[in-house]
C-alpha positions in Angstrom: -11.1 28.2 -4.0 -9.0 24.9 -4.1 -10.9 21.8 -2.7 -9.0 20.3 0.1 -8.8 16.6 -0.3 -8.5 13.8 2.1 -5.5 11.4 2.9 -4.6 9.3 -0.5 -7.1 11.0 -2.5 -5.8 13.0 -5.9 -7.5 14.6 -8.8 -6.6 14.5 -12.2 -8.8 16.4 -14.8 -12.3 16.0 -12.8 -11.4 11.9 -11.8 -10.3 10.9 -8.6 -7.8 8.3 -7.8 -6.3 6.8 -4.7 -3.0 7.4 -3.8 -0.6 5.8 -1.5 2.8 5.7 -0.5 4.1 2.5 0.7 5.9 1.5 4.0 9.1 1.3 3.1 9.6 -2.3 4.2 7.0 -3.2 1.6 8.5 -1.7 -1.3 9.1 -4.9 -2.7 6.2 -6.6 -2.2 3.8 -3.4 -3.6 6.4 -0.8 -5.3 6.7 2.5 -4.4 3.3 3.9 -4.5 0.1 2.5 -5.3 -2.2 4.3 -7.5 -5.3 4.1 -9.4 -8.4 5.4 -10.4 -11.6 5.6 -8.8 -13.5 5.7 -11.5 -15.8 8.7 -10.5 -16.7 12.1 -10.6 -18.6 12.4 -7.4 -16.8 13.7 -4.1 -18.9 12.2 -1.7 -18.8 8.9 -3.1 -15.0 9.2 -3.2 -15.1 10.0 0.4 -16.3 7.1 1.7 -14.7 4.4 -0.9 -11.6 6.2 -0.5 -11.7 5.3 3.0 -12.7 2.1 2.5 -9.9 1.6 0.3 -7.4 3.0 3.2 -8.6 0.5 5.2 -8.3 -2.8 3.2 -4.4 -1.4 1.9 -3.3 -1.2 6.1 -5.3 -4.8 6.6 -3.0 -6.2 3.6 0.2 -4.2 4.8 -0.2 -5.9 8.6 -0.9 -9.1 6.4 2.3 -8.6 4.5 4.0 -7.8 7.3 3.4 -10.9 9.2 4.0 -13.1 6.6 7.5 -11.1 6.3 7.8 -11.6 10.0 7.0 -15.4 9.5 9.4 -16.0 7.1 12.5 -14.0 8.6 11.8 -16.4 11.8 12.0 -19.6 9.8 14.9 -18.3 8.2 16.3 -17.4 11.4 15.3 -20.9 13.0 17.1 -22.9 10.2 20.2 -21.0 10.4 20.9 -21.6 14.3 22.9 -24.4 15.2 
């Protein structure tokens, strides 16, 4: 039976890693995906840091995102006559 796994969660072998697309309007800042391992074997434990790990990517994608914001509306500002 195939184990289902949860959002950004792969397997490779027996290790899991964390998986992620990014936003599209953070491609530049992150690149396409972000990936990496999670350096265990256990499923459970995965679980939980994998959501944890979730959870600190979309706080630093708002954060990137308002900085982007910030910028574009100095930009903008400078620009005007």
């Amino acid at each position: 039976m195939k184990e289902i796994m949860c959002n950004y969660l792969s397997k490779r072998d027996s290790t899991y890693y964390f998986r992620r697309k990014t936003p599209l309007d953070l491609i530049l800042i992150y690149g396409k995906e972000i990936i990496f391992s999670l350096n265990t074997k256990d499923r459970k434990a995965v679980e939980s840091l994998t959501r944890k790990k979730a959870v600190e990517y979309d706080e630093a994608f708002a954060e990137a995102r308002k900085s982007l914001s910030d910028t574009r509306a100095r930009t903008r500002t400078r620009h005007c006559p």
